[in-house]
C-alpha positions as MATLAB code, in Angstrom:
seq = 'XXXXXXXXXXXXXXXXXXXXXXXXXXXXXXXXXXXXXXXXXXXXXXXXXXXXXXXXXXXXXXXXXXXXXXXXXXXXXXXXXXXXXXXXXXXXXXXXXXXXXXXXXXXXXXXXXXXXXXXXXXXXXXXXXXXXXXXXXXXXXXXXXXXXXXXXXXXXXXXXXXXXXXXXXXXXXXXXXXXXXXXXXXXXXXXXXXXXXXXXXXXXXXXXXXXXXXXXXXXXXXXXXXXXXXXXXXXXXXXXXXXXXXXXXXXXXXXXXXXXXXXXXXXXXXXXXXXXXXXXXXXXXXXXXXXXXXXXXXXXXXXXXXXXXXXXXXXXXXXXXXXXXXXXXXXXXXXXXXXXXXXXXXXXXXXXXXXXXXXXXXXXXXXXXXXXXXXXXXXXXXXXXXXXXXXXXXXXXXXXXXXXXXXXXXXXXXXXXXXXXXXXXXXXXXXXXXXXXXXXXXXXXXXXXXXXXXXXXXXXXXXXXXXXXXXXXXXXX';
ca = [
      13.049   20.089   67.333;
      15.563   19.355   64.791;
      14.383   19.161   61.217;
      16.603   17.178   58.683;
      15.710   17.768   54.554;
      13.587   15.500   53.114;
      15.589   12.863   50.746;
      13.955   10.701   47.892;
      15.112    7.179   48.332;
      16.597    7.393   44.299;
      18.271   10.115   45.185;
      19.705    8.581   48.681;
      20.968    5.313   46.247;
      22.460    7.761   43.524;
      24.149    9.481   46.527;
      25.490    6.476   48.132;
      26.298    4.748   44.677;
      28.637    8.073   43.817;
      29.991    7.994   47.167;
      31.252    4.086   47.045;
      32.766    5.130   43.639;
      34.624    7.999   44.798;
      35.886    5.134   47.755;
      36.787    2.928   44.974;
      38.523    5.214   42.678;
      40.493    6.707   45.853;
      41.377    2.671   46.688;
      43.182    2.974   42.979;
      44.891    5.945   43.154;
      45.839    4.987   47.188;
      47.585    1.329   45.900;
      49.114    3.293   42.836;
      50.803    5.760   45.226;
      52.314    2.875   47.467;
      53.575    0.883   44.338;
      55.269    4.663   43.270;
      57.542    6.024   45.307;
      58.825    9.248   45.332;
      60.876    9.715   42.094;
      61.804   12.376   39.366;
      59.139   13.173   37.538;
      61.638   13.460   34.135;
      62.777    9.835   34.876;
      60.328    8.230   36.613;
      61.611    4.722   36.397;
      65.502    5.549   36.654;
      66.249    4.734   33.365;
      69.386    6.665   33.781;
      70.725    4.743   36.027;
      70.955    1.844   33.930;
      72.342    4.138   31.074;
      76.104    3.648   30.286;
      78.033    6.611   31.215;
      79.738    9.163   28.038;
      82.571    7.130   26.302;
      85.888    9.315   28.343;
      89.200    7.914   28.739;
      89.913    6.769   32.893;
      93.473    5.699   33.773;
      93.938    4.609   37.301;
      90.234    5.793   38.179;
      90.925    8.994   36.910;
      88.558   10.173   34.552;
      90.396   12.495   31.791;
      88.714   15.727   30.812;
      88.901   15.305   26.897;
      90.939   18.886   26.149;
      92.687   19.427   22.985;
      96.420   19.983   23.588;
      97.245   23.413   23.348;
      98.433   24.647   19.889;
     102.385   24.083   20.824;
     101.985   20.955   22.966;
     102.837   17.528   21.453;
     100.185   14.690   21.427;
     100.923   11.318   22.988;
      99.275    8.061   23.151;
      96.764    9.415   25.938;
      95.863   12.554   24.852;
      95.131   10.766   21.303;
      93.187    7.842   22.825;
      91.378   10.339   24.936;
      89.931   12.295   22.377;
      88.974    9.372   20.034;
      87.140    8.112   22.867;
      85.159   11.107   23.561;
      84.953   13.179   20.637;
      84.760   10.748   17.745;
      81.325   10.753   16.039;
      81.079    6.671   16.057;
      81.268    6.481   20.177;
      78.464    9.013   20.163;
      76.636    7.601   17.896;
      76.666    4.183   19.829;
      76.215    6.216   23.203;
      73.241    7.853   21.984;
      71.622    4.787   20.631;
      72.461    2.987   24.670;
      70.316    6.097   25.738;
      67.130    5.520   23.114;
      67.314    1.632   24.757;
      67.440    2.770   27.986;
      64.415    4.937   27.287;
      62.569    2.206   25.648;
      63.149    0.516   29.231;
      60.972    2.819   30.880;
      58.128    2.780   28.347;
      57.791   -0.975   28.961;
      57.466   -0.183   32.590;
      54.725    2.366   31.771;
      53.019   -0.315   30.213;
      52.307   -1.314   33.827;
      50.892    1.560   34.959;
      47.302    3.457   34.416;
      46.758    5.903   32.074;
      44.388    8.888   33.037;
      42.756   11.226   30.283;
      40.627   14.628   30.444;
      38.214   15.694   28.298;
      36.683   19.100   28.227;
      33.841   20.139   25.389;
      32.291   23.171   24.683;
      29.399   23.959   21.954;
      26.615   26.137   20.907;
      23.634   24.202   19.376;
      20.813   25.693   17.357;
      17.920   23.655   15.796;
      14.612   25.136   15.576;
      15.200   28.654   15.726;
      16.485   28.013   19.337;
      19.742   27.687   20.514;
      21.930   26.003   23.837;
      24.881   26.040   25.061;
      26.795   22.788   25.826;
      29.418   21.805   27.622;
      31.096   18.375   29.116;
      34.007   17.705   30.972;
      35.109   13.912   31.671;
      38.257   11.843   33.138;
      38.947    8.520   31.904;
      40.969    5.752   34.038;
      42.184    2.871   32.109;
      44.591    0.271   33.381;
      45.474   -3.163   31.887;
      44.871   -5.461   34.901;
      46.034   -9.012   33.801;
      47.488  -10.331   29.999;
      49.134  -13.417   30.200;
      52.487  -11.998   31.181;
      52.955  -10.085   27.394;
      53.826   -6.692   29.568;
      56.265   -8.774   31.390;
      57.734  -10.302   28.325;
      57.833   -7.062   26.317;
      59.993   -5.428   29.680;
      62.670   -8.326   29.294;
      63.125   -7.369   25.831;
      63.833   -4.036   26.645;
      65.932   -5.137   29.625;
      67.641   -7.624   27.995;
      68.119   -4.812   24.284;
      69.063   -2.585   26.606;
      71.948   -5.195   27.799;
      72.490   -5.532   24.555;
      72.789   -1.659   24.209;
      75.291   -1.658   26.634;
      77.527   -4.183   25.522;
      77.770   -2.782   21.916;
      78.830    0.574   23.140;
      81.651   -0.856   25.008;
      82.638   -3.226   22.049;
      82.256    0.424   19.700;
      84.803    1.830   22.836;
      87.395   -0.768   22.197;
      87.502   -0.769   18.456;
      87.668    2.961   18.395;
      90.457    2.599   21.478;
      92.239    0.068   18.741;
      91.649    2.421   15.793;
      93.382    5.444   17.607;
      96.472    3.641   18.552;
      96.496    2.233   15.514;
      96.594    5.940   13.942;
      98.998    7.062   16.950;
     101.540    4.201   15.736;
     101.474    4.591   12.138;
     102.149    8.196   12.946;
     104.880    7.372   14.591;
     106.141    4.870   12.161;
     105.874    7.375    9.420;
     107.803    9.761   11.173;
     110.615    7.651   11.818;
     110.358    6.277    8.112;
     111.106    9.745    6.778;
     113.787   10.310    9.884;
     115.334    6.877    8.338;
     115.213    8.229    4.203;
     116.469   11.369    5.582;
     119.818    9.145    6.956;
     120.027    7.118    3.807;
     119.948   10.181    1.833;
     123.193   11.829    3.621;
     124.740    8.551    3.704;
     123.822    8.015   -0.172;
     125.248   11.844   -0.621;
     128.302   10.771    1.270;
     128.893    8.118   -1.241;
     128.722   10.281   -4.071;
     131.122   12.757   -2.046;
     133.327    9.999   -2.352;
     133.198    8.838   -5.472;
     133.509   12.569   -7.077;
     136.625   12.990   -4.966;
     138.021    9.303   -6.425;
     137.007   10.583   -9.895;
     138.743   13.950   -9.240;
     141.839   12.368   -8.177;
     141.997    9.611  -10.807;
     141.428    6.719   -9.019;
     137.311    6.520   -9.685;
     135.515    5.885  -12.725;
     132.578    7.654  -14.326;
     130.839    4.527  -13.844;
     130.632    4.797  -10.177;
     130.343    8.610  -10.141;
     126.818    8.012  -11.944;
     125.865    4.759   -9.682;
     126.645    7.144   -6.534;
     124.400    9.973   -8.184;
     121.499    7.273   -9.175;
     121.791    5.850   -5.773;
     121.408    9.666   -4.308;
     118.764   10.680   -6.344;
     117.047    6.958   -5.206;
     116.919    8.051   -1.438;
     115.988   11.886   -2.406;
     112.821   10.090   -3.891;
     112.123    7.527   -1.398;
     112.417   10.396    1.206;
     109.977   12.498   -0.639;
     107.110    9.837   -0.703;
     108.053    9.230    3.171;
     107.420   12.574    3.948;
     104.070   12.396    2.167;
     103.113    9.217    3.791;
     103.545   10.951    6.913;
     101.164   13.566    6.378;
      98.730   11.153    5.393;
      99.346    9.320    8.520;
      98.461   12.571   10.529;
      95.571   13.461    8.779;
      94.148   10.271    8.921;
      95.156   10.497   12.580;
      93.369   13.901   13.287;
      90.327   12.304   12.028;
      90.144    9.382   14.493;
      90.482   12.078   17.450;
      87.358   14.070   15.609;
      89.603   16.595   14.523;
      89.985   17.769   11.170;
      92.340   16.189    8.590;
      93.846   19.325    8.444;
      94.662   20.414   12.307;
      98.109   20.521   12.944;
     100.213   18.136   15.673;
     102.985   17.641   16.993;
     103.455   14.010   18.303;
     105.341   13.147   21.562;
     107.993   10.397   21.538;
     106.695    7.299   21.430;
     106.753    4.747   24.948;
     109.908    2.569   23.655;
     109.115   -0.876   22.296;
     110.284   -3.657   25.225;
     109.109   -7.290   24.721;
     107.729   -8.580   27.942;
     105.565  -12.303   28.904;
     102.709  -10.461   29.558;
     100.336  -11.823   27.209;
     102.674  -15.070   26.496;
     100.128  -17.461   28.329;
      98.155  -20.533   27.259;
      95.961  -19.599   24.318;
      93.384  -22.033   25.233;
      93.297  -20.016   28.828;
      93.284  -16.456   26.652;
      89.833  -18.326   24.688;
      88.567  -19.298   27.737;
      89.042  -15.514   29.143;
      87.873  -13.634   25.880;
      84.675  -15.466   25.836;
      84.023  -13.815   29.067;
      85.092  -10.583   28.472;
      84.322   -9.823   24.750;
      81.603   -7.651   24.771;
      80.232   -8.699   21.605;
      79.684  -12.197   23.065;
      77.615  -10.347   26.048;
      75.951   -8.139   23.029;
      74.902  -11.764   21.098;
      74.488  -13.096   24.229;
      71.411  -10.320   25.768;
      70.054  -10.567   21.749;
      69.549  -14.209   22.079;
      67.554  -13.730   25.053;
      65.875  -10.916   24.181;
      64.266  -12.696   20.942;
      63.882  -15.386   23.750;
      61.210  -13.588   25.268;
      59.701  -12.864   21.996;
      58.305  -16.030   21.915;
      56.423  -15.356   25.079;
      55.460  -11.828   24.031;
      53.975  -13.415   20.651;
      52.200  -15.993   22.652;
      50.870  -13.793   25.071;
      49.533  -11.218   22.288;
      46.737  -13.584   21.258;
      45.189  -14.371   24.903;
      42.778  -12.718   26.288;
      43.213   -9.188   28.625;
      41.276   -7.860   31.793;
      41.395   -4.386   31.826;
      39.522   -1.634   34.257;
      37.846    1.075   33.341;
      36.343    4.335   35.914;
      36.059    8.056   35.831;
      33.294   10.866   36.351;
      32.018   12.734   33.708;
      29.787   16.352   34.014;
      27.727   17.623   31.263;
      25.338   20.683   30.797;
      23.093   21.430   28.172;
      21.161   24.819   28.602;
      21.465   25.057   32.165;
      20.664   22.039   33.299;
      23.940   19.876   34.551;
      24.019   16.627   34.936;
      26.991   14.263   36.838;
      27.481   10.514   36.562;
      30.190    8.129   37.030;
      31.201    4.794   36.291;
      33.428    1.935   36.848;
      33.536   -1.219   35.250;
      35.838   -4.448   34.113;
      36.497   -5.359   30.131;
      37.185   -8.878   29.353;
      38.832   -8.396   25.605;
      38.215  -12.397   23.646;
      40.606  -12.697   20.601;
      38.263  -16.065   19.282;
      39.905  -15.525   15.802;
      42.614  -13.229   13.958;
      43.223  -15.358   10.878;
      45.946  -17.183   12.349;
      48.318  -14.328   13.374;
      49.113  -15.354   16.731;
      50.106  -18.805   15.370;
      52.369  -17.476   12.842;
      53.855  -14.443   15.170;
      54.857  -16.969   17.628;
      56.745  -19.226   14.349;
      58.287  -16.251   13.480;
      59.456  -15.341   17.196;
      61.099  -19.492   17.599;
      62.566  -18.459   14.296;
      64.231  -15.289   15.256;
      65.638  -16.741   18.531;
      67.215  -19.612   16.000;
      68.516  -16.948   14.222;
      69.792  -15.137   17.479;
      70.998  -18.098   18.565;
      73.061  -19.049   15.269;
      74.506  -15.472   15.676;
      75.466  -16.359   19.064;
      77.451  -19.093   18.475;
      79.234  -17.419   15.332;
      80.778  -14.649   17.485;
      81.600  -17.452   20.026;
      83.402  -19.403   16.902;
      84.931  -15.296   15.858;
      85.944  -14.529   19.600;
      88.452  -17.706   19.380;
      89.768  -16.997   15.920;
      90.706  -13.478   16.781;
      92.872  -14.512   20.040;
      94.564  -17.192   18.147;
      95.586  -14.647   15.896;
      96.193  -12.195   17.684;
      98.246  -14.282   20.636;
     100.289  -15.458   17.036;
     101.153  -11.695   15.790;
     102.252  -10.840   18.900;
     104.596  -13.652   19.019;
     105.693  -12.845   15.308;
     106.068   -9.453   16.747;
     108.168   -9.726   19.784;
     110.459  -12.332   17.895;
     110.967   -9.635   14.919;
     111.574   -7.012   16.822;
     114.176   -8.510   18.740;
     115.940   -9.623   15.412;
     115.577   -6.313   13.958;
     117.485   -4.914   16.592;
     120.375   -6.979   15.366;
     119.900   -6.799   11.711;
     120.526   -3.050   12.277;
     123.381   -3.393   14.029;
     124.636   -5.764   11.399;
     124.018   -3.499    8.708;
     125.339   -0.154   10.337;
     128.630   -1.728   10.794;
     128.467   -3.168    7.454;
     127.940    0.419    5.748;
     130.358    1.833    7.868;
     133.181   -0.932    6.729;
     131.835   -0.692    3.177;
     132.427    3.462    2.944;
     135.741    3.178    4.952;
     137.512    0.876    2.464;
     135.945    2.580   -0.457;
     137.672    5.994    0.857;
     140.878    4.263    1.443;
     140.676    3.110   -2.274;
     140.444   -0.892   -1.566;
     136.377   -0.982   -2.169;
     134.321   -0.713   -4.638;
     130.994    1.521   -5.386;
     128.596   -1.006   -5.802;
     129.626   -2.854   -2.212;
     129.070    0.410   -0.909;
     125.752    1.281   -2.357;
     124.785   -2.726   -1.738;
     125.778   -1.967    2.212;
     123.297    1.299    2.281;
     120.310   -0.243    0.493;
     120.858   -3.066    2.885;
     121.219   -0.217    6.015;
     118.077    1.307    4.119;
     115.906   -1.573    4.048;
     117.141   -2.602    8.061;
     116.261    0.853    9.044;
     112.746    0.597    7.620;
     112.291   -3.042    9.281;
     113.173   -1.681   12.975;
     110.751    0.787   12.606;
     107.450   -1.285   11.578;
     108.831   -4.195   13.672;
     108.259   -1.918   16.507;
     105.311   -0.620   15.267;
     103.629   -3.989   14.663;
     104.575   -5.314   18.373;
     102.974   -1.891   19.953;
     100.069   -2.842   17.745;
      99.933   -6.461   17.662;
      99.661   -6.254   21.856;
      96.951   -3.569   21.851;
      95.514   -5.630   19.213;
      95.439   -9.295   21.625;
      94.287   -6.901   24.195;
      90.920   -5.987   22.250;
      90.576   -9.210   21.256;
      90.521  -10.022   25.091;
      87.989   -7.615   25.430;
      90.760   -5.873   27.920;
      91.471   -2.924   26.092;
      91.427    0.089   28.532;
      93.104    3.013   30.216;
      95.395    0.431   32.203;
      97.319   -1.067   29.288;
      98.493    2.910   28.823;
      99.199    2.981   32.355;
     101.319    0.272   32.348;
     102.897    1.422   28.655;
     103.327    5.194   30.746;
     105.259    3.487   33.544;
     107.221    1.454   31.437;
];
């Protein structure tokens, strides 16, 4: 005969009522492992894939590696756009703050999922000259079931912040892109500015060659002996302050590379200045373009939206929430141990909160006004800045075309002007008139051909096309 224990009927419903939980709570955990897949448990949600990648330099999808030159190797307009890009504080600063919006992604998409909490408990208790021991252990499961879409509504913010995010850092890319050729070309210019003083000065100490040999010989006055040494002691001066302003220029260019002020370089020839149509289109067409490219547009753009969905946040905040509830819990209190469970829905009522919901959701229609006022002003900026941009390059390419004649002009002129003051037919002042003039022509050239290299980098940011290809195409040129 087979003899089965003896149950109590309570203890048969406790029994069964802990086993249906257990079903229950295993149903949960069963429907939250087929909404999970399998994923990293440091990035759960991929956040990194929607983060933008390190600011770096790629020219014909090839990525630079961000190197500093070696000690004796010149720096050109890559190698100094390259580091700017990757190792000046602002782009990091930008890239970093993409990351924290990225990461404020995934904690909106946490907001979605349970949270699970252990508690553990252990005491001595003494009343009555007796004393116990006890102890409790207990897991919580909480999860936010329904709220009027405010999860939802918080996780386009993110998304659409984190857009945001994105678009800034590229906007922070170009400008820092501009800044360093910017630097490169005022480099440049300064270095050819002193090169220039440095041929006025032998010119100016040719004159006064001259003119002491005219004075010598009788045929020149004092007059123009001291004119000739003025005019000499002119371009010693203006080459001095050159060569200063060149220093300058390559500290100031050290620092946009994230290099100190200090580091010494050696800068590469620059690409030559040649006019071309490239960006001699329609302006309205360059608008129309730039207010699809401009990044800060996107940037205002992804804002506007994002305090969209504020409005639905703030309205969702003040309606009610179902939210479950379950977990076992084990106590014991002087050797006796008890277990018990329990599951259970929470309807949370906000009847009243002293209008706060009415005034969060004015406040949210009022940001997205603002947002959207914002919006339109970069729109409005985006349009100025090609117009003048598309204009200085114009300006540009027409000066520096000139300029090449003007010099021309003026070297021949200084060259007449010396020769017929040698052959005694001249006079000093011609002469020194025909240098300032070579001087002054000199100096134009070389900022006529630094404004066109920066007045088309300059149309190309305000594009939003500033990249690794317009150096590609500057390289091949």
């Amino acid at each position: 005969m087979n003899h089965r224990p003896f149950c109590p009927p309570s203890a048969a419903r406790t029994s069964a009522a802990a086993h249906h939980r257990r079903l229950v709570l295993a149903g949960m955990l069963a429907v939250l492992s087929a909404e999970l897949p399998a994923f990293d448990t440091s990035d759960p949600f991929a956040t990194r894939d929607i983060t933008p990648e390190r600011p770096a330099l790629r020219i014909d999808d090839r990525l630079l590696p961000c190197q500093v030159p070696a000690a004796d190797a010149p720096y050109g307009i890559v190698e100094v756009v390259d580091l700017a890009l990757c190792r000046n504080p602002t782009t990091r600063e930008v890239w970093s703050a993409a990351r924290v919006q990225a990461a404020d992604v995934g904690l909106a998409q946490a907001e979605f999922l349970p949270t699970l909490d252990g508690r553990a408990n252990a005491s001595r208790i003494r009343a009555d000259s007796r004393s116990a021991n006890q102890r409790n252990a207990s897991l919580t499961l909480s999860w936010l079931l329904f709220d009027f879409g405010a999860r939802s509504a918080n996780l386009e913010i993110a998304r659409q912040l984190m857009s945001a995010a994105t678009s800034t850092l590229d906007a922070s890319v170009q400008t820092v892109f501009l800044n360093a050729m910017q630097a490169y070309y005022n480099a440049q210019a300064a270095r050819a500015a002193v090169a220039a003083a440095v041929e006025s000065e032998k010119a100016s100490r040719e004159s006064l060659n001259a003119a002491e040999v005219r004075y010598r010989v009788g045929t020149g006055t004092p007059a123009d002996r001291l004119q000739a040494q003025t005019a000499w002691s002119q371009a010693t001066l203006t080459r001095i302050r050159a060569e200063g302003v060149r220093e300058n220029s390559r500290g100031r260019l050290a620092n946009v590379m994230g290099l100190d002020a200090n580091q010494p370089l050696r800068l590469d020839d620059p690409p030559a200045a040649r006019p071309d149509e490239r960006f001699s289109d329609d302006v309205a067409a360059l608008i129309g373009e730039a207010r699809l490219r401009r990044p800060e547009l996107k940037a205002a753009e992804a804002e506007y939206r994002a305090a969209a969905a504020g409005i639905d946040y703030a309205r969702a905040s003040g309606l009610p929430t179902l939210s479950l509830g379950a977990g076992p819990k084990w106590e014991s209190l002087g050797g006796v141990s008890a277990n018990a469970s329990s599951i259970g829905v929470t309807i949370d009522l906000p009847l009243f909160s002293g209008f706060n919901t009415t005034y969060n959701v004015r406040a949210a229609q009022a940001r997205s006004d603002v947002a959207a006022a914002r919006r339109d002003n970069v729109r409005q900026q985006v349009a100025l800045e090609v117009w003048e941009a598309w204009q200085s390059l114009n300006t540009a390419t027409q000066t520096l075309r000139t300029s090449a004649d003007l010099l021309a002009s003026a070297e021949h002129s200084e060259r007449v002007a010396l020769g017929r003051y040698k052959a005694g037919v001249g006079n000093i002042l011609d002469v020194l008139n025909a240098q300032s003039a070579l001087a002054n022509a000199r100096l134009q050239r070389v900022q006529a051909a630094l404004d066109w290299h920066v007045s088309r980098a300059t149309l190309a940011r305000a594009l939003g096309a500033l990249d690794g290809q317009l150096l590609s195409s500057t390289r091949s040129r």
